[in-house]
C-alpha positions in Angstrom: 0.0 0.0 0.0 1.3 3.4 -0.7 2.7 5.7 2.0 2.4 9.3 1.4 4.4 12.1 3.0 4.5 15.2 2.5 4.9 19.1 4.3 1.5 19.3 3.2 0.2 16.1 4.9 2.8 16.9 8.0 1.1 20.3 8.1 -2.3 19.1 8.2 -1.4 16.2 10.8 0.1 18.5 13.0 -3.0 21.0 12.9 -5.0 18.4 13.4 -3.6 17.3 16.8 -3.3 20.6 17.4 -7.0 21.4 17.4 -7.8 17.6 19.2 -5.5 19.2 22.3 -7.5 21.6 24.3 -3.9 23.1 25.2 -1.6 24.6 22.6 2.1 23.3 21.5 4.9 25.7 22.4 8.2 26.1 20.2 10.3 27.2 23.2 11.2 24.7 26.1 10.4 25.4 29.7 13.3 28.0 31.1 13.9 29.7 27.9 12.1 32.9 28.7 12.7 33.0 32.6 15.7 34.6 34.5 16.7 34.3 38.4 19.4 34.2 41.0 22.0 31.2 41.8 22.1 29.3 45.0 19.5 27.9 48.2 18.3 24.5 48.6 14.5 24.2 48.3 12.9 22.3 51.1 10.1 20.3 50.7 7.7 18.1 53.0 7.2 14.5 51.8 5.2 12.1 54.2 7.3 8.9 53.2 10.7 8.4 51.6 10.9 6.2 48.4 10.2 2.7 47.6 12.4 3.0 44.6 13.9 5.4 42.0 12.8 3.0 39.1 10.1 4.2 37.4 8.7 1.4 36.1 8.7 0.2 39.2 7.3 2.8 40.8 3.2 3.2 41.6 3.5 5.6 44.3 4.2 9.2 44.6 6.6 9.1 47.1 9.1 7.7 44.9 7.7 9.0 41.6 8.4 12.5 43.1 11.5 11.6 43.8 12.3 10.4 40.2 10.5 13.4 38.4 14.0 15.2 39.9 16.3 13.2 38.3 14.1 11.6 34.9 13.6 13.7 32.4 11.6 13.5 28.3 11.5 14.3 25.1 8.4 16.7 25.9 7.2 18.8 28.7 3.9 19.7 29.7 4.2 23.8 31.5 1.5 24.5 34.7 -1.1 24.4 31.9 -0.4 21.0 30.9 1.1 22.6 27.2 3.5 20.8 25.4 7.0 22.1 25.2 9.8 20.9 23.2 12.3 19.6 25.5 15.0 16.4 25.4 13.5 16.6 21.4 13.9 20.1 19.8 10.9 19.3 17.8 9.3 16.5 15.8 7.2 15.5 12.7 4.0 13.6 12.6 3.3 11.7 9.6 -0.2 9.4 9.1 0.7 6.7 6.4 -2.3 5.4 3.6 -2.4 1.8 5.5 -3.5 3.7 9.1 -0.1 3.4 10.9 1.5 6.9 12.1 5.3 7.7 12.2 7.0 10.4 14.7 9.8 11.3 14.1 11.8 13.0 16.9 15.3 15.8 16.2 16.6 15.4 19.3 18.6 18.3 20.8 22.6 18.1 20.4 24.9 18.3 23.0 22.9 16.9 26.1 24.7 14.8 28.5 24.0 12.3 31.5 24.9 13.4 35.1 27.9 11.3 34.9 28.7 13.2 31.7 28.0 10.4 29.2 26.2 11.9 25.8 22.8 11.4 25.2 21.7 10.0 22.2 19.6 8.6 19.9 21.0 5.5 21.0 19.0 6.1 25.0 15.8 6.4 23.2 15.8 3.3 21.4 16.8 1.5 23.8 14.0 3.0 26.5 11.3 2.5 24.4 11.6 -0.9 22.6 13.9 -2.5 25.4 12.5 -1.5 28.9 8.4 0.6 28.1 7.5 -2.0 25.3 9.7 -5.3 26.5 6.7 -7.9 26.9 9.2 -9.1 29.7 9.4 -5.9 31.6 5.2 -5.3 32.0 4.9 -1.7 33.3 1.7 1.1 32.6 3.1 2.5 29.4 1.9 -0.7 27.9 -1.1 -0.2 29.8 -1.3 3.2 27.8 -0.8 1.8 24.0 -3.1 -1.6 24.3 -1.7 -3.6 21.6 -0.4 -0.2 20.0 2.8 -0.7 21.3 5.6 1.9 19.5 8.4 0.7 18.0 11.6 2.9 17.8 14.1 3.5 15.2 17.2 5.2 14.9 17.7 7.0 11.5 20.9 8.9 13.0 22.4 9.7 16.5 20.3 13.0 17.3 17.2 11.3 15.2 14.4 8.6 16.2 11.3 7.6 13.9 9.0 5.8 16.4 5.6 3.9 14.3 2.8 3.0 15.4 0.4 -0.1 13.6 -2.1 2.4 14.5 -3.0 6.0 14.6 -2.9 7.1 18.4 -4.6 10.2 19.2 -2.0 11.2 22.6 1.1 9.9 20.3 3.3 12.9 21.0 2.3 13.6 24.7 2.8 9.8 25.5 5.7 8.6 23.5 7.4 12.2 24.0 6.5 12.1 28.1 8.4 8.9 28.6 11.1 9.5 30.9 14.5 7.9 29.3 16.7 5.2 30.9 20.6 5.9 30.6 21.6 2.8 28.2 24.8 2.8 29.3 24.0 1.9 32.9 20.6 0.3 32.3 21.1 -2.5 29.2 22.9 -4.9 31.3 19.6 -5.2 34.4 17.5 -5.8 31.2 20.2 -8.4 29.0 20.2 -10.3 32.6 16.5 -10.6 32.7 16.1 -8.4 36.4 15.3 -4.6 35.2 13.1 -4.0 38.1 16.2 -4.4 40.7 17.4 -1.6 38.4 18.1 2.0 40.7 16.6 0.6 44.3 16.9 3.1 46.8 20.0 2.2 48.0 21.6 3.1 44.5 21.4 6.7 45.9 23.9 6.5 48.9 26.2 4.4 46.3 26.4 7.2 44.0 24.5 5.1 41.1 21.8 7.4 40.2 22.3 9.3 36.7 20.4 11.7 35.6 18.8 14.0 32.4 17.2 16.3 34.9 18.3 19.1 36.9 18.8 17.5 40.3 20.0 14.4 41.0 19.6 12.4 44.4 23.0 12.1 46.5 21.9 11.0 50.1 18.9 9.1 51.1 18.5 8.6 55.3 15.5 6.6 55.9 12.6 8.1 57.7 14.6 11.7 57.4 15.3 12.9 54.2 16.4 12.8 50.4 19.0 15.0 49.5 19.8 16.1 45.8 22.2 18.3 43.7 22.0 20.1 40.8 23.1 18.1 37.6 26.5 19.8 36.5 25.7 18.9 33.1 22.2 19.8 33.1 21.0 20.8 29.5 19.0 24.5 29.7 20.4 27.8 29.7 17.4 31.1 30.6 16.6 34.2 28.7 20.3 35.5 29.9 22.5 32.3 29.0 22.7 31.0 32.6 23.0 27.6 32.9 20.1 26.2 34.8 18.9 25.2 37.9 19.2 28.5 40.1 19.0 26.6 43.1 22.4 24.6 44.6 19.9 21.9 45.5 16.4 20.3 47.1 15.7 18.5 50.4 12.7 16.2 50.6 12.5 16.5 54.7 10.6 13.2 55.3 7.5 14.6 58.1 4.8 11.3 58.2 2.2 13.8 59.9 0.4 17.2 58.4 0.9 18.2 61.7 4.1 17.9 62.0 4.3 19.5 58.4 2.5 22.6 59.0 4.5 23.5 62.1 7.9 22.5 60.2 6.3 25.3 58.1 5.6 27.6 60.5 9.0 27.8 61.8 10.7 28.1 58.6 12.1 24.2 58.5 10.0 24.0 54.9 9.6 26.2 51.8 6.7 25.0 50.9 3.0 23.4 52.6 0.1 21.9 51.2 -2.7 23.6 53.2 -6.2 22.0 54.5 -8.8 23.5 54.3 -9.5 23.7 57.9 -6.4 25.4 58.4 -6.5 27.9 55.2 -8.0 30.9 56.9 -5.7 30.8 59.9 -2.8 30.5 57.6 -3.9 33.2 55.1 -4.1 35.6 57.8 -0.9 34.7 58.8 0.8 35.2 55.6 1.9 38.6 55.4 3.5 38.6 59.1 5.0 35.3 58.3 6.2 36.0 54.8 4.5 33.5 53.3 2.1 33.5 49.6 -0.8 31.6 50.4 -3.6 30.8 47.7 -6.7 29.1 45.9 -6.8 27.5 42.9 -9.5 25.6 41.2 -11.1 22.1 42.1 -8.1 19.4 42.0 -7.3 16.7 39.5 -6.7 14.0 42.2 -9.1 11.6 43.5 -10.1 10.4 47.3 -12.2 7.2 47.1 -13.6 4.2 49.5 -12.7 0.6 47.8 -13.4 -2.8 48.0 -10.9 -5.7 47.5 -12.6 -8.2 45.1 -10.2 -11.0 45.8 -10.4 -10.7 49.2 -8.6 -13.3 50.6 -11.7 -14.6 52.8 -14.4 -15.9 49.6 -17.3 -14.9 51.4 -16.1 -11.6 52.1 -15.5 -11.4 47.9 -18.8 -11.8 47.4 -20.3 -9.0 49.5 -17.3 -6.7 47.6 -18.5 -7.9 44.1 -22.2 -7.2 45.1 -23.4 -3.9 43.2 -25.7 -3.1 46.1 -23.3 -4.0 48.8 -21.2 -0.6 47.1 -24.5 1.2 46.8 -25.0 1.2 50.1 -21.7 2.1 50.7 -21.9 5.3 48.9 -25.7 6.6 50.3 -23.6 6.0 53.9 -20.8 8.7 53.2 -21.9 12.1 53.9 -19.9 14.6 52.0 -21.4 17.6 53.1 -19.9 16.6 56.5 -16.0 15.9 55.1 -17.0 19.3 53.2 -17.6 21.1 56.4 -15.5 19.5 59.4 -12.5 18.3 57.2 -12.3 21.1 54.2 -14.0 24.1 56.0 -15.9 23.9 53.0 -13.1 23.9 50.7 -13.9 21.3 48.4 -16.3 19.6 46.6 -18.7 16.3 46.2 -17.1 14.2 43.8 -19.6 11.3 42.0 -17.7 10.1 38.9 -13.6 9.6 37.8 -12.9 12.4 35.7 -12.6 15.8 37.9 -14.2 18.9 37.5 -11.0 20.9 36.8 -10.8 18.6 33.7 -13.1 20.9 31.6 -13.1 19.5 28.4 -14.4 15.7 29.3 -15.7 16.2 33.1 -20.0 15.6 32.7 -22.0 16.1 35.2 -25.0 15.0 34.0 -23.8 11.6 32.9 -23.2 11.1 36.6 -25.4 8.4 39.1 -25.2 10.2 42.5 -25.6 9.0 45.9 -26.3 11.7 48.3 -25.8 10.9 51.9 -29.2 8.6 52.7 -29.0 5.8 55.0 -32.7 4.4 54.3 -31.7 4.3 50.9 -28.3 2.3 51.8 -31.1 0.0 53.8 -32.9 -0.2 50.3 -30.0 -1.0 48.4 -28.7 -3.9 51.2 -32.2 -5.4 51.1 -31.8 -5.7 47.2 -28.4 -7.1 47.6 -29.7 -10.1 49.5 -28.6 -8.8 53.1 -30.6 -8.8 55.7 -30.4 -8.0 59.7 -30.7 -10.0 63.3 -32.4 -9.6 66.5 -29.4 -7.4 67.7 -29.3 -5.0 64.4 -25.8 -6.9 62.6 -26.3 -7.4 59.3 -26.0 -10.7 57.9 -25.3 -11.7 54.1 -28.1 -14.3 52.2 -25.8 -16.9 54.2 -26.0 -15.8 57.3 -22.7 -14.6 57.9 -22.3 -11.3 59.6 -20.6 -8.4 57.9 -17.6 -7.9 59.3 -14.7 -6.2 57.4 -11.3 -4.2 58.0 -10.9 -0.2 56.4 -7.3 0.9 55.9 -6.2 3.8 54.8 -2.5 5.9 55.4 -1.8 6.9 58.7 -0.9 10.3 58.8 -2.9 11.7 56.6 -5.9 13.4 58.7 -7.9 14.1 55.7 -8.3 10.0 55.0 -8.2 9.1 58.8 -11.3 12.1 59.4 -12.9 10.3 56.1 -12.2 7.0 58.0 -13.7 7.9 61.0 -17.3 9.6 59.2 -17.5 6.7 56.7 -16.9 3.8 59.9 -19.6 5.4 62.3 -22.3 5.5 59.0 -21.7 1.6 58.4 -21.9 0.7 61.8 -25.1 2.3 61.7 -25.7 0.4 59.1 -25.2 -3.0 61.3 -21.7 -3.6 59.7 -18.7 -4.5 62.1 -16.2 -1.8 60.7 -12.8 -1.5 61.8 -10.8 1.2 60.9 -7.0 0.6 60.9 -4.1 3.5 59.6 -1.4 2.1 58.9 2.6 3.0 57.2 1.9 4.4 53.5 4.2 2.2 52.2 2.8 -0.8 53.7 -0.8 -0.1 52.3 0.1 -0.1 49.2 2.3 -3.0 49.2 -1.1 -4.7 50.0 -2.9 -2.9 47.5 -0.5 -3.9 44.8 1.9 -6.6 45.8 -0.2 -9.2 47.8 -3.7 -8.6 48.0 -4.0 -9.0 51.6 -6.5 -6.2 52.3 -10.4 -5.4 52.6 -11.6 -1.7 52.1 -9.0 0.9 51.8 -9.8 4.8 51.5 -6.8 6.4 49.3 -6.7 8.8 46.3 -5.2 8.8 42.9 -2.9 11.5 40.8 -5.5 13.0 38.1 -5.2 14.8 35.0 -6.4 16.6 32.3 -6.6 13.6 30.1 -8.4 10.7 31.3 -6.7 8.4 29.1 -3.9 8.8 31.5 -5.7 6.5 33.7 -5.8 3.5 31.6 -3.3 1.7 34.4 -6.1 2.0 36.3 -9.2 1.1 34.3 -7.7 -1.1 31.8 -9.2 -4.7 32.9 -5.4 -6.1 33.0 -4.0 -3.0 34.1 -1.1 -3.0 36.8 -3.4 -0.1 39.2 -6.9 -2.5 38.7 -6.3 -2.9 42.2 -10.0 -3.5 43.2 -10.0 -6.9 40.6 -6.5 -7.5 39.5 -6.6 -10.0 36.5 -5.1 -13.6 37.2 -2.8 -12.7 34.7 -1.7 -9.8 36.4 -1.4 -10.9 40.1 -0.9 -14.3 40.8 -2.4 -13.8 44.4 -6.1 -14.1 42.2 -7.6 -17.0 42.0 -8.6 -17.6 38.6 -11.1 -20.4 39.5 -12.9 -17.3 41.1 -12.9 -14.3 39.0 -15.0 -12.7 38.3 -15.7 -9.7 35.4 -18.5 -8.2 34.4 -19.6 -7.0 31.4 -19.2 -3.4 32.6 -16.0 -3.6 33.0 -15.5 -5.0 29.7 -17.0 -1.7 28.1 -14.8 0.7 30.3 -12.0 -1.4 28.9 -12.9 -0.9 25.2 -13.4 2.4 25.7 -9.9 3.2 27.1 -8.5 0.8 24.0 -10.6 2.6 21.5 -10.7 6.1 22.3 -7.1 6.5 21.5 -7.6 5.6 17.6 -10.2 7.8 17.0 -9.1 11.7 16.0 -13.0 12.9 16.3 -12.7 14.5 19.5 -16.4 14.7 20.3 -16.3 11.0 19.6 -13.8 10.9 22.4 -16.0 13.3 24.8 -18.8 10.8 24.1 -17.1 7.9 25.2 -15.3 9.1 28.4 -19.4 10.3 29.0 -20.5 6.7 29.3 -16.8 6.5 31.0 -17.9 8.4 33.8 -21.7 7.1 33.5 -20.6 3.3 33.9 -18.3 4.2 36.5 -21.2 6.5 38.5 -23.2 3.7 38.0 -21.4 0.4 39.5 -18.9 2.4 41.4 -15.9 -0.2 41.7 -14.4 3.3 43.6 -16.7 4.9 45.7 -15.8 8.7 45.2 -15.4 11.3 48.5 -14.7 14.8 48.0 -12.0 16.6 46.4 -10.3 19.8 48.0 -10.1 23.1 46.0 -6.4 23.4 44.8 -4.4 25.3 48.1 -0.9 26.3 48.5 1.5 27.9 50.5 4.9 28.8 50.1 8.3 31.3 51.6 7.7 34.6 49.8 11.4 33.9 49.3 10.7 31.0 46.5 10.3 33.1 43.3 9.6 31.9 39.6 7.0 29.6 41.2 3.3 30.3 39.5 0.9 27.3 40.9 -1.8 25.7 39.1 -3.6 22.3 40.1 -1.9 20.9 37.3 1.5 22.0 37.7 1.6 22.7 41.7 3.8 24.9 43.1 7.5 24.1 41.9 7.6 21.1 40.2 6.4 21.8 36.9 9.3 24.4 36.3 11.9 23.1 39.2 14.6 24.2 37.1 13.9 27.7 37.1 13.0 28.0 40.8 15.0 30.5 42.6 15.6 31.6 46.1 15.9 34.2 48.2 19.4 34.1 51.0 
């Protein structure tokens, strides 16, 4: 079949994707138009340290913020989530006559590792088809593609043609967002068959870590802090010629409380603070004494959510999990308007569906089954369930087995442990025997992920502007299905006793699908029924979500927050501050 390329066609494809993306594409990389001052360490609050600094490895954001230092991509996305040109000066999208598209990436000359090895074309080849799209190494960028998987190519040392069988509407932000993987230091894990003991944490205090980003992690102390330094060969240059980052260096000061965070904050220990909302008046009238820019942005793209494990270890338990009713229930028994009002100080808003608000272009609230706070209607939904109640009030399944189940969540984090506490007194209201147990971060989701062994946990998710993002999570096999893991996935599920319906099935065509189609009301329609399927049977039984908040030392300057972006990390290399 004939192949045809062309400016023209380029042109066209390139408008094209530029009219699907509700944000433009810049021709300038992030840093080019700002200037600052050399020197400081920026000092951040993290509640846990890192589980590792491989990020295929990685599911959770203490060690994904810890990576997003050192990593770095071909593109960028700005506090706007707008593409900028970044590891890749720019590239070329070509659509060929048989449906397969070709990218083809100039990648910018001169770049080096931390250890001062050039980067090539030679990195990307090898991180794409050897460690994201090795069937051996399964990871959530294959989650992403489906059985689009991209295949890399290197025409010439600063030049990579990457095809897909299939045209892929988020091409560009997904192949170009991929963070690279040193070759160098990295082919051997992979040739040996054992990539994912690749960069644990203790390749920090041995000096192991290299880097494209500005910062590169130096010391890790356990239960104290990660320490990083500024990448001597770092890449960008701002508007004056200065080599960037400004600052020497950033601390992650490892605080497991919000507590303890704030008051590290108060007395200057931190730069930075995540405010909630009960505390956001007290602080804003505080700010100008203190010397400290408190704000509001919009609603969040994170979620908070109740869910249930549905391969419980204990079968009968399973059953009351799977039970569309059973989660009904759940939902009419969480009253939002009190997290709203005793947790947020009314900073933040009901959440029914995946998708949040502050993701304009496909959040629908109309599409969405809600489940305002109702415990004769949680009785109704029991009833239809097949539950039923004794002499004493405990409710009993169709077996006569009393309902009796463990809530986790993170200790630490009051926000989950008040949620905890409102959701725990509603069931028992409800005749369930709830216990509600916090426990280590890192240990929840080692159950969540690794093992299995859990019942109900209440935790959230990163969000963004592009649900697709989140195919890891809905994606039937997908490495975050953590409420019904495939037996393919985890081996901890029996596959005697799985069990998938056909509502799932449709939420996973829809995430396979949607990225072939360049219609992008086709695309709004489906992550509608998206969001209706998911209202409906609620596999994740939405809480609230807080209105974006920030704090920060007035000292911190090139720092412009946004939900998307936060505070400092969208632009970390440009951050300056104040001595």
């Amino acid at each position: 079949m004939r192949r045809f390329l062309g400016i023209f066609l380029m042109i066209a494809a390139v408008a094209l994707f530029a009219e699907l993306s509700p944000f433009a594409q810049f021709e300038t990389y992030i840093g080019a138009e700002f200037t600052g001052q050399y020197g400081g360490v920026l000092v951040v609050p993290t509640l846990s340290g890192p589980r590792t600094c491989n990020y295929v490895v990685a599911q959770e954001t203490s060690s994904t913020d810890v990576i997003a230092r050192f990593m770095a991509s071909m593109i960028e996305l700005d506090n706007h989530a707008r593409i900028h040109p970044a590891l890749a000066e720019s590239w070329e999208l070509i659509q060929n006559e048989d449906g397969s598209m070709e990218i083809v990436w100039h990648l910018r000359k001169g770049v080096k590792w931390s250890d001062g090895t050039p980067f090539t074309a030679d990195d990307v080849v090898f991180t794409i088809n050897d460690v994201y799209f090795n069937p051996d190494i399964p990871n959530d960028m294959q989650d992403l593609f489906a059985d689009n998987w991209p295949v890399a190519e290197k025409l010439d040392d600063y030049t990579v043609k990457t095809t897909l069988k299939e045209t892929y509407r988020l091409a560009v932000r997904y192949i170009g967002g991929i963070p690279i993987f040193p070759k160098h230091l990295a082919e051997p894990y992979v040739k040996e068959g054992k990539f994912k003991e690749f960069w644990t944490v203790d390749a920090i205090n041995k000096g192991e870590i290299v880097g494209l980003g500005p910062f590169i992690p130096v010391e890790y102390v356990p239960d104290q802090y990660v320490r990083f330094v500024k990448n001597p060969y770092y890449w960008k240059y701002d508007k004056e010629g200065k080599q960037l980052p400004y600052l020497d260096g950033i601390i992650f000061k490892i605080i497991p409380t919000q507590d303890a965070q704030r008051l590290a904050f108060e007395n200057g220990e931190v730069d930075v603070y995540g405010p909630r909302g009960t505390e956001y008046a007290e602080l804003k009238a505080m700010a100008r004494e203190k010397g400290w820019v408190v704000g509001i942005g919009g609603p969040n793209f994170g979620t908070t959510f109740i869910t249930f494990n549905w391969n419980a270890p204990d079968p009968v338990k399973r059953k009351w999990f799977r039970n569309d009713f059973f989660r009904r229930a759940v939902a009419y028994a969480i009253d939002k308007q009190s997290m709203i009002d005793t947790l947020y100080n009314g900073l933040a808003v009901e959440q029914w569906g995946p998708i949040s608000q502050a993701a304009t272009v496909y959040y629908d609230e109309s599409v969405l089954r809600k489940y305002p706070y109702n415990l004769d209607l949680a009785r109704t939904m029991l009833k239809l369930g097949g539950f039923k109640w004794d002499e004493n009030g405990q409710l009993l399944d169709s077996e006569g087995n009393p309902v009796k189940f463990i809530i986790m969540t993170n200790a630490g984090h009051q926000i989950r442990e008040g949620m905890g506490n409102i959701i725990t007194e509603a069931l028992k209201k409800l005749g369930m025997d709830v216990t509600f147990a916090p426990i280590d971060f890192n240990t929840l989701v080692q159950k969540l992920v690794v093992n299995g062994d859990w019942e109900s946990i209440i935790i959230g998710l990163t969000g963004s502007d592009e649900p697709q993002g989140g195919a890891n999570v809905w994606r039937i096999k997908g490495s975050l299905h953590f409420w019904n893991y495939h037996p393919e996935v985890k081996d901890f599920v029996d596959p005697n006793d799985y069990y998938l319906p056909d509502w799932e099935k449709e939420i996973d065509r829809i995430f396979e699908e949607n990225v072939k189609i360049l219609d992008q009301q086709k695309v709004v329609d489906m992550f509608r029924e998206f969001q209706r399927l998911v209202s409906e049977h609620i596999p994740l039984i939405y809480t609230t979500q807080q209105l974006y908040l920030y704090a920060y030392s007035n000292k911190l300057h090139n720092v412009e927050p946004t939900a998307f972006g936060g505070v400092w990390g969208w632009n970390q290399d440009c951050v300056w501050k104040e001595q």
